[in-house]
C-alpha positions in Angstrom: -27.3 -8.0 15.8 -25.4 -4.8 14.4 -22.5 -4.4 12.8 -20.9 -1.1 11.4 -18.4 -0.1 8.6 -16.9 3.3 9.5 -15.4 4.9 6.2 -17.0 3.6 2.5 -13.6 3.3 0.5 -12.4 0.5 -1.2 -11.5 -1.1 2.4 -14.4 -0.3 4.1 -16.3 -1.4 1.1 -15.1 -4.8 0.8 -15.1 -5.9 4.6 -18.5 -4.8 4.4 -18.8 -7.3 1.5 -17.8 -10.3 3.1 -19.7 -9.8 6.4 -22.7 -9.3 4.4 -21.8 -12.2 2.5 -21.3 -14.0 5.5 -24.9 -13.2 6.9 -22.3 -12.5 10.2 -25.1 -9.8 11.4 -28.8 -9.1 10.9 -28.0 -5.1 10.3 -25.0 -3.9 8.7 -24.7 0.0 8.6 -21.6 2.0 6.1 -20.9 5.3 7.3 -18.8 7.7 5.2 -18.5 11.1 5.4 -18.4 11.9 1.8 -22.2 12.5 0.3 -24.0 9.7 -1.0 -20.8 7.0 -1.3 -22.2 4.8 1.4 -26.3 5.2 0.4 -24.5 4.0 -2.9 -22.6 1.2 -2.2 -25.2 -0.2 0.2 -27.7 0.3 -2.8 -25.5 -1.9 -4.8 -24.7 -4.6 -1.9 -28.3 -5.2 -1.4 -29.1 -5.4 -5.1 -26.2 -8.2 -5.4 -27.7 -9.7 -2.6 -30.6 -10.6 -4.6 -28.2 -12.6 -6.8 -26.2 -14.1 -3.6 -28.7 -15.2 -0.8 -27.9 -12.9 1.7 -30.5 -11.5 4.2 -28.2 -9.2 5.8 -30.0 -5.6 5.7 -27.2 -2.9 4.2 -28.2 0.5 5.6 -25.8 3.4 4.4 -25.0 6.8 6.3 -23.6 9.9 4.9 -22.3 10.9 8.8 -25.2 10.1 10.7 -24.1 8.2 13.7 -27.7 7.8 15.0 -27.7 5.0 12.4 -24.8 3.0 14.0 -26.7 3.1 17.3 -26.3 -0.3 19.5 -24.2 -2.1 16.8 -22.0 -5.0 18.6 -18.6 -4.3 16.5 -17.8 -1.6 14.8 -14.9 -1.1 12.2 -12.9 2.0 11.9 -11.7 2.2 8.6 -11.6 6.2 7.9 -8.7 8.2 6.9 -6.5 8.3 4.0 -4.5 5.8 2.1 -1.0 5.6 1.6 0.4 6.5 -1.5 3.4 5.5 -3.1 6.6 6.4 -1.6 4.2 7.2 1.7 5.5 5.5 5.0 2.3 4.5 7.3 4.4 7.0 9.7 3.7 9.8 7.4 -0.2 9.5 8.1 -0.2 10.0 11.7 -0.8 13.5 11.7 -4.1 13.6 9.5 -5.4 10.1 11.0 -5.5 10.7 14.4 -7.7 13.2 14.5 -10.2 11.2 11.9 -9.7 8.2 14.4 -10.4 10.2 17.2 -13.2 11.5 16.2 -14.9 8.3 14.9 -14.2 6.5 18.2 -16.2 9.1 20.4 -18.9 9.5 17.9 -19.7 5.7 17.7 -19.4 5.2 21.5 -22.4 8.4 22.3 -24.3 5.9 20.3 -22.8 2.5 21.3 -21.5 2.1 24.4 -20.9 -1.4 24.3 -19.4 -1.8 20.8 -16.6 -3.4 20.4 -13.2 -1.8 18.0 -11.9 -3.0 15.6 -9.2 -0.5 13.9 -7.5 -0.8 10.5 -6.7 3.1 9.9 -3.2 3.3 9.2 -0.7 3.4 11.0 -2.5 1.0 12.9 -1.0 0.3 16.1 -1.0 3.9 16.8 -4.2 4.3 15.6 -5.2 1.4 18.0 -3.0 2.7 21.3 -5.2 6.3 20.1 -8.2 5.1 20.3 -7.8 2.9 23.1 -6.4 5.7 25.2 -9.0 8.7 24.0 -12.3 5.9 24.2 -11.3 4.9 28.1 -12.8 1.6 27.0 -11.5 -1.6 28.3 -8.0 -2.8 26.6 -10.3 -6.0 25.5 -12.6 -4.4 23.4 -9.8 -2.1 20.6 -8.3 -4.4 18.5 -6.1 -3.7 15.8 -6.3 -5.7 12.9 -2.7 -5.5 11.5 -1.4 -8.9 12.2 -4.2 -11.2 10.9 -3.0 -9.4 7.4 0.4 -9.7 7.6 -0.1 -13.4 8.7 -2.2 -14.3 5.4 1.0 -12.4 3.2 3.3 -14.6 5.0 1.7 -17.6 4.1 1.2 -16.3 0.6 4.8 -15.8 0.0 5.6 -19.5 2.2 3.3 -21.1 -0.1 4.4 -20.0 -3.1 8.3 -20.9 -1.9 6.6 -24.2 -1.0 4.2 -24.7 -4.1 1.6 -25.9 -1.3 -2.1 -25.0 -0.3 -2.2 -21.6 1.8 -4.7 -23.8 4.0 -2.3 -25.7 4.9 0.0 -23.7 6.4 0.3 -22.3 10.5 2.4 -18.9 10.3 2.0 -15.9 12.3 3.5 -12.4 12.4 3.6 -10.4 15.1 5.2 -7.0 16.2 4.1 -3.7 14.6 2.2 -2.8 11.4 5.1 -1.6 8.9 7.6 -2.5 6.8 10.4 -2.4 8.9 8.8 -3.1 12.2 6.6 -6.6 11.8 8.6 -9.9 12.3 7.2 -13.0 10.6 8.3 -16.0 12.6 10.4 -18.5 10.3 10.9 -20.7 13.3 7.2 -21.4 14.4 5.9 -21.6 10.8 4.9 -25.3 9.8 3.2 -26.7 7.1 0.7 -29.2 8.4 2.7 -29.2 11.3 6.4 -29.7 9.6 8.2 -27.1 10.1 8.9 -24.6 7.3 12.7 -24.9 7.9 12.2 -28.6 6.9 11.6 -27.3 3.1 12.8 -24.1 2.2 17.0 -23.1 2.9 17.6 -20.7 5.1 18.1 -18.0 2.0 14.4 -18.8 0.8 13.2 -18.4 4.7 15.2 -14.7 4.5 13.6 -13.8 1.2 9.6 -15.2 2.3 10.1 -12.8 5.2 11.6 -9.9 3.4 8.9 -9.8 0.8 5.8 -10.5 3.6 7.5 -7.1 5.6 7.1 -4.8 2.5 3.9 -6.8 0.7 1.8 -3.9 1.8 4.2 -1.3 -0.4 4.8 -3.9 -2.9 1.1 -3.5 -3.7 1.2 0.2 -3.2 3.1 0.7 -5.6 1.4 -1.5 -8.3 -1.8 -0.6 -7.3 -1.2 3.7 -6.9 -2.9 3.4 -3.2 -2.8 0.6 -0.3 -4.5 -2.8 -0.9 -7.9 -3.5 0.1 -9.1 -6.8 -0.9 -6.9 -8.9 2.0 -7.6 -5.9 4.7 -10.9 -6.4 4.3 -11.4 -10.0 5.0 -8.9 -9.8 7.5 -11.7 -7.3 9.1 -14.4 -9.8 8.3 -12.7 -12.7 10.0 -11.7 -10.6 13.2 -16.2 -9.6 13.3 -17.0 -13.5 12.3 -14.3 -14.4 15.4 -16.3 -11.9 17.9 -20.0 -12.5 16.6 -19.6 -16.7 16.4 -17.5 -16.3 19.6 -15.0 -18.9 18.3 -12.0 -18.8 20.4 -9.7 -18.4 17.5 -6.3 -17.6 17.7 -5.2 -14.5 15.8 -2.3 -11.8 15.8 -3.6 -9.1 16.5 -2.5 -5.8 18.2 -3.6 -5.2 21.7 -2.5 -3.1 24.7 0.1 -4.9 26.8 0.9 -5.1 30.4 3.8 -6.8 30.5 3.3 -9.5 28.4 5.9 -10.1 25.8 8.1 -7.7 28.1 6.4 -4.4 26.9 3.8 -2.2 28.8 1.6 0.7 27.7 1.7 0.0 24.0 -0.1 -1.7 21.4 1.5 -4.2 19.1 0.7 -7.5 17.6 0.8 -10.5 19.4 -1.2 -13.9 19.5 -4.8 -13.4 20.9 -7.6 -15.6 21.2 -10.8 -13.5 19.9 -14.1 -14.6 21.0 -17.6 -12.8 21.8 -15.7 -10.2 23.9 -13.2 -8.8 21.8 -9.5 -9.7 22.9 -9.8 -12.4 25.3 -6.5 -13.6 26.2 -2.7 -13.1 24.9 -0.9 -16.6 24.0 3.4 -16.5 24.8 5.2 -18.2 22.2 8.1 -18.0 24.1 10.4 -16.1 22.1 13.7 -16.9 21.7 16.4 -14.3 22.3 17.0 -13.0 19.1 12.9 -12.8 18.0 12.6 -11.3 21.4 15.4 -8.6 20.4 13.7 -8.3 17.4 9.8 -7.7 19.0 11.8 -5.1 21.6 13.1 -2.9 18.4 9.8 -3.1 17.3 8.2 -1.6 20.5 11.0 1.1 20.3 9.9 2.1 16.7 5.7 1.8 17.6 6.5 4.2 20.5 8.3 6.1 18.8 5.4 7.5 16.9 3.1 7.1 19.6 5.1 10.3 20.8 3.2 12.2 18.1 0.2 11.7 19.1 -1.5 14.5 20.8 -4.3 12.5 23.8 
């Protein structure tokens, strides 16, 4: 079993980590396009490996996509990061055409591959490569929501002063600060609900701070996070490889579900051994449902500057 890493920044680096880690794959290849970055850190991996356990074999690329040839999941990772004061809207222009060009090079050597994207902004980036690869809507997934989820259950279990593990909370609807809604309502702490524990002025604030906790850490850390995106990647590859029919917002193309069609957007999916496998309804109420229709307004929005 292959696995690739598409892009060998801090990102790309660490999902690669914790599938290697995870022994999730018997090959794991990191491509970059910048000289030697990916030979390096795969080097290094492999030399810690000796200290860790790990069998997985790191192979790194500088560009050569003959080297990715029949992995089983591949992560797209490439492009730049946002900067401070940078909108995810603001990297469309030089993404897409990294994206773009990653998804067709990967698929002359792996047809079959699965996609997982987490260039930003990612659900245009997903809808992109979806539409430009032809592939089957199961097999590009974006991996916005599983992230957004684990922020929202930092910020609810700090309000709470109780174990993240303990905690159900999802957040769907697209990638950015004003666009993803966490769900107050359905969160539950070992299956209490939230709203049971925290006033309705905490619940505002936990949500407020999970919708900018991406350019909260931008602007502490001078560039985007990378330690939570990439074992968000990681789970979505150990969810496909170990086929385990987890539940996981993620965003998908939909056809109607959720009342939206020809986009991609987060929503609750079960992920198994062939990508996407199935889109769970939580049955909105009127106002979240208001809220996941503004949402699809502001995604398509800059899906309109995409050139397919």
């Amino acid at each position: 079993m292959k696995v690739t890493v598409v892009g060998a920044g801090a990102v790309g680096a660490t999902c690669a980590d914790n599938i290697a880690r995870k022994e999730l794959c018997e090959e794991l290849v990191l491509l970059d396009i910048k000289e030697g970055i990916s030979e390096g850190k795969s080097i290094d991996f492999m030399q810690s490996a000796a200290l860790l356990g790990s069998d997985t074999k790191i192979i790194g690329s500088t560009n050569d996509y003959k080297k990715t040839a029949g992995s089983k999941v591949v992560i797209i990772t490439s492009g730049i990061p946002r900067k401070p004061g940078m909108s995810r809207e603001e990297l469309i222009g030089i993404n897409a055409g990294i994206v773009k060009g990653v998804t067709q090079n990967i698929l002359e050597q792996s047809p079959d591959a699965i996609i997982i994207v987490i260039s930003n902004p990612m659900d245009t980036m997903t809808y992109l490569a979806l539409k430009s690869s032809g592939l089957p809507k199961n097999r590009i997934i974006g991996m916005g929501g599983i992230l957004d989820s684990s922020r929202f259950k930092y910020y609810l279990s700090t309000a709470i002063g109780c174990s993240m593990q303990d905690l159900q909370a999802v957040v769907i609807g697209g990638h950015g600060d004003t666009t993803m809604i966490p769900l107050t309502r359905l969160a539950t702490y070992n299956g209490t609900p939230v709203s049971n524990l925290l006033d309705e002025g905490t619940l505002k604030k936990v949500a407020a701070d999970t919708m900018v906790g991406g350019a909260t850490l931008t602007g502490l850390l001078g560039t985007s996070a990378w330690y939570a995106p990439g074992a968000a990647g990681a789970t979505l590859v150990e969810a496909i490889i170990r086929d385990e029919k987890k539940l996981i917002p993620c965003c998908v193309m939909l056809d109607g579900e959720y009342g939206q069609k020809d986009i991609c957007i987060g929503v609750p999916v079960v992920i198994g051994k062939n990508g996407w496998e199935k889109i769970i309804d939580f049955k909105l109420n009127d106002e979240e449902q208001a809220a996941f229709n503004k949402s699809a307004d502001a995604v398509r929005n800059m899906n309109g500057a995409l050139t397919l």
